[in-house]
C-alpha positions in Angstrom: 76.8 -20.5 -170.3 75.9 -23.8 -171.5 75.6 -22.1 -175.0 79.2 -20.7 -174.7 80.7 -23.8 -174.2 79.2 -25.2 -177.1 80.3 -22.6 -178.9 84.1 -23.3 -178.1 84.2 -27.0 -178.6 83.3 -26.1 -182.2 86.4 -24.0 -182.6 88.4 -27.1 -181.4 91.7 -27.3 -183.4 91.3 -31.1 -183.8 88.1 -30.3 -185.7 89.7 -27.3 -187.4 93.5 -28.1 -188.0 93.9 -24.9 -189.7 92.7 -22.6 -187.0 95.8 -22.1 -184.8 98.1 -21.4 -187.9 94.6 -18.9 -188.9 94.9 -17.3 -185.4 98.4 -17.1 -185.5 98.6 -15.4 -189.1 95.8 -12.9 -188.1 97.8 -12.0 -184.8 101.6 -11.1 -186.7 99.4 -9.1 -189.3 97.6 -7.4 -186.6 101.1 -6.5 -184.7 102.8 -5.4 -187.7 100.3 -2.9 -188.3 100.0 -1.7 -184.7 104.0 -1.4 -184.5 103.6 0.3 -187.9 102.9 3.9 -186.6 104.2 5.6 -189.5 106.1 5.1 -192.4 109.4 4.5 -190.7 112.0 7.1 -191.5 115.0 4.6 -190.9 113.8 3.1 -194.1 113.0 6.3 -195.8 116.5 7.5 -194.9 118.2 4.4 -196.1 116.3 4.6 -199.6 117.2 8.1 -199.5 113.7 9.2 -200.2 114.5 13.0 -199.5 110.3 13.8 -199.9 109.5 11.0 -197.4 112.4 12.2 -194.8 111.1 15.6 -195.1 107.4 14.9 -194.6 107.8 12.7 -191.5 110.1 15.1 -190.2 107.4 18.3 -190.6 104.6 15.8 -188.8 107.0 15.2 -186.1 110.8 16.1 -185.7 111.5 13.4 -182.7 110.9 10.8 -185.5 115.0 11.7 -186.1 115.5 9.8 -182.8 114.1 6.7 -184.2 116.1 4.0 -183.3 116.0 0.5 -185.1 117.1 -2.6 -182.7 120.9 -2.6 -183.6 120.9 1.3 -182.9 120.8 2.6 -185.8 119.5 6.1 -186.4 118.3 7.6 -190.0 121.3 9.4 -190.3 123.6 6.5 -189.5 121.5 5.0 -192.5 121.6 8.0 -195.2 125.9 8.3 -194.8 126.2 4.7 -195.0 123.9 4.3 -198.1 125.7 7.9 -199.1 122.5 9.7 -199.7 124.2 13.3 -198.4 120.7 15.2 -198.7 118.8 13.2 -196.7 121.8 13.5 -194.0 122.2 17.0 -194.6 118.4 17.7 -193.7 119.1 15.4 -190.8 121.8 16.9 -189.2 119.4 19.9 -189.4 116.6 18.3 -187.1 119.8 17.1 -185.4 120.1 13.7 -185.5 123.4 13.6 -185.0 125.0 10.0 -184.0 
């Protein structure tokens, strides 16, 4: 135990001023990547990447259903950015709004 203690008053921030911006860093990256299931089809849609829409819909339709925090679903995203094949094959796996 004594060891353990030892060990942790090395990792003080006043003798490492860097380590709580270090941990901090490592923990968005981490996040991003674990919030990063897939490739997320709301951007795909809104790029209009027809390939990208149609792969992540064959691995799993319910991806249509993605929602981003204003609401907005893929299709919303392909009319607005006018990408009508992307919509087209959406209102197929029927993501309607």
């Amino acid at each position: 135990m004594k060891n353990m203690r030892s060990f942790f008053r090395r990792l003080s921030p006043f003798e490492y001023p860097h380590l709580p911006a270090i941990i901090t860093l490592f923990a968005l990256v981490w996040s991003g990547t674990a919030f990063c299931r897939e490739m997320d089809i709301n951007a795909a849609a809104r790029d209009g990447d027809l390939a990208m829409v149609k792969a992540l819909l064959q691995n799993n339709s319910d991806v249509v259903l993605q929602r981003e925090a204003k609401g907005e679903n893929p299709l919303h995203w392909a009319v607005v950015k006018n990408h009508k094949d992307v919509a087209g094959l959406l209102r197929q796996y029927d993501g309607r709004e």
